[in-house]
N, C-alpha and C positions, 0 to 999 in steps of 0.2 A: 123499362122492363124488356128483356127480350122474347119474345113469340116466337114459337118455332114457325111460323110463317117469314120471319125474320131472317131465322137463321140459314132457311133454305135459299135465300137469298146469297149468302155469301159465298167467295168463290172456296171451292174443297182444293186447292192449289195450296202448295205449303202457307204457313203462315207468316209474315212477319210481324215482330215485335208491335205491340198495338199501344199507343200512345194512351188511349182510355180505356177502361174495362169497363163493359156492360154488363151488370149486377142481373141474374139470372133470377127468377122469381124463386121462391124456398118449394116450391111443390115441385118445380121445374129441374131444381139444382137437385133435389130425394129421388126422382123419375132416372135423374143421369146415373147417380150414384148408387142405385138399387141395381140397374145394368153393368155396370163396370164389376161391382160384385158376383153378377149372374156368369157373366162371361169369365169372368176370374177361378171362379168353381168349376166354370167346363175345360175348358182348356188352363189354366195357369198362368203366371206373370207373363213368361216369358213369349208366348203364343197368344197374347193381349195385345190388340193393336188400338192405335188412336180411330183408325178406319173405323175396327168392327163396333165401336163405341158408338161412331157417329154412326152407321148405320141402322145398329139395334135403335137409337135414340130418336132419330131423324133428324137431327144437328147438324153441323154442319164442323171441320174440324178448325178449322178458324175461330167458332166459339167455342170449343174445346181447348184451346190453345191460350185465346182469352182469359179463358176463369182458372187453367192451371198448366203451367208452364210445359209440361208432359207429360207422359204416363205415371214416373214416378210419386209426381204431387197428387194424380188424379186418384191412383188408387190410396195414398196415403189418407187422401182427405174421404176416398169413402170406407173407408175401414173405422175414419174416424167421427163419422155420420153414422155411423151403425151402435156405437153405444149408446144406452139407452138411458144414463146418466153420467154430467163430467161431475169431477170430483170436486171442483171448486164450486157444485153447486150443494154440497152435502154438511150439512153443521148440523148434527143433531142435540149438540149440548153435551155428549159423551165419547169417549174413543170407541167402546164398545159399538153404539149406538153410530157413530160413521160408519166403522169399518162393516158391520153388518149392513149397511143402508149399499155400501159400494158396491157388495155383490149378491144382494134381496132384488134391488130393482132390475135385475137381470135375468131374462125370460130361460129355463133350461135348455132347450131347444137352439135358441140361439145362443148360447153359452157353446151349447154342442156345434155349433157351424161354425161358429169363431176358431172355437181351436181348430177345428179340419182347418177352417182358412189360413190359420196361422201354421200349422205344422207346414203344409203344402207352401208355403212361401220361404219357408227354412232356407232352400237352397239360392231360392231367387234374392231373398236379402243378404246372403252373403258373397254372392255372384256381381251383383250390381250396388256399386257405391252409390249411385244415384238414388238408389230405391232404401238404401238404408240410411243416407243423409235428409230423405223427404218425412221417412217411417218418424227417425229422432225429433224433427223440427213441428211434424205437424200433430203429430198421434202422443210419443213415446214425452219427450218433455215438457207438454201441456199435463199429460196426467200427475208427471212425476210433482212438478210443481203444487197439483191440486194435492197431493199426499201430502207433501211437506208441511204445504199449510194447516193441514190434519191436525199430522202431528206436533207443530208447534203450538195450537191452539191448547193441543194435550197438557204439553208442557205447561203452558202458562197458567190451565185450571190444576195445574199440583198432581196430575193424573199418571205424570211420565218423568221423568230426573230429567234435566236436562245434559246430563253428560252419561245419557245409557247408551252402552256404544249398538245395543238393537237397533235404535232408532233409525242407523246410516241404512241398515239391510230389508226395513220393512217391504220395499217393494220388491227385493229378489226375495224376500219367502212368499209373497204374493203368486209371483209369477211361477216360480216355484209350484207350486199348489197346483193350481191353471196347467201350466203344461205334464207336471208328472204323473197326475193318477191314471190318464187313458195309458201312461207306460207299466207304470206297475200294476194295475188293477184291470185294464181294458174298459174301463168306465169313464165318462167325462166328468168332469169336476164341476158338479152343479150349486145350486145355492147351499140346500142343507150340509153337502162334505164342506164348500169353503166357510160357511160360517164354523162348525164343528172343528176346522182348521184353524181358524180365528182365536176360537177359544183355549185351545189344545197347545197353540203353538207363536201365535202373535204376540196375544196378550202377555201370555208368562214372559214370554223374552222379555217384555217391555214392564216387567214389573207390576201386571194387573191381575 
């Protein structure tokens, strides 16, 4: 484990590549990643240093460097710390009963900070290939993956055709949802509208 008595130890001098990584404790690795999100909200991606992380954190950037390669991985990975269920852990025995569970367990509040967070990155993920090859790899194609499995599992209980061509688009009406009503409505898109969305606009595509 590493100690942040540890970490003050190592030199803050660039880092090089480090032959073994020192597995950070989970309370320890939630303390980084609550910061890198705090600082992300004040200033923004691109005015996000590895510095102010280790200073906010008392780290040191050698262990920063350590657990993720640079900025891009670190804030990918706490953006993807912050959900507060993956998908691949969701089987309720029904499509309904998933798709409601994916965005039930998610607190309003933080529904509402996510989007600011994510509008606010708008420009920096398409600015920076590196921050939108880290976002795909570590955030965006782990969940797409947990959907898939969704909805195959759909498929196989007789719930969904298997050649419904909705099935390819479930996550862009997802996202869809999620990002359009603060544009049309000036409201965040909380649990009650995305379930109501669910109903409204998922299911029937999908033949439920």
């Amino acid at each position: 484990m590493c100690s942040r008595a540890e970490e003050a130890d190592v030199s803050t001098e660039s880092p090089k590549p480090a032959a073994r990584r020192t597995r950070l404790t989970p309370e320890r690795e939630a303390e980084l990643y609550e910061a890198v999100l705090a600082i992300l909200r004040e200033v923004g991606y691109d005015a996000l240093t590895m510095d102010a992380v280790a200073t906010r954190t008392h780290a040191s950037k050698a262990t920063l460097y350590r657990q993720w390669k640079g900025k891009p991985e670190l804030v990918a990975g706490a953006l993807r710390h912050k959900k507060p269920i993956k998908l691949e852990e969701i089987d309720t025995g029904t499509l309904r009963g998933d798709l409601q569970a994916m965005v039930c367990e998610a607190d309003d509040e933080q529904m509402e900070q996510d989007a600011a967070l994510m509008r606010g990155l708008g420009h920096a993920i398409h600015a920076n290939p590196d921050l939108h090859r880290a976002l795909r790899e570590l955030l965006i194609e782990p969940e797409t993956r947990g959907l898939r499995a969704m909805l195959q599992r759909a498929v196989e209980r007789g719930e969904v055709a298997a050649d419904n061509p909705a099935l390819e688009f479930v996550a862009h009406m997802m996202l869809g949802a999620f990002l359009s009503r603060p544009l049309f409505e000036d409201r965040p898109a909380d649990a009650a509208y995305l379930v109501r969305y669910i109903d409204a606009v998922v299911l029937p595509a999908l033949g439920r």
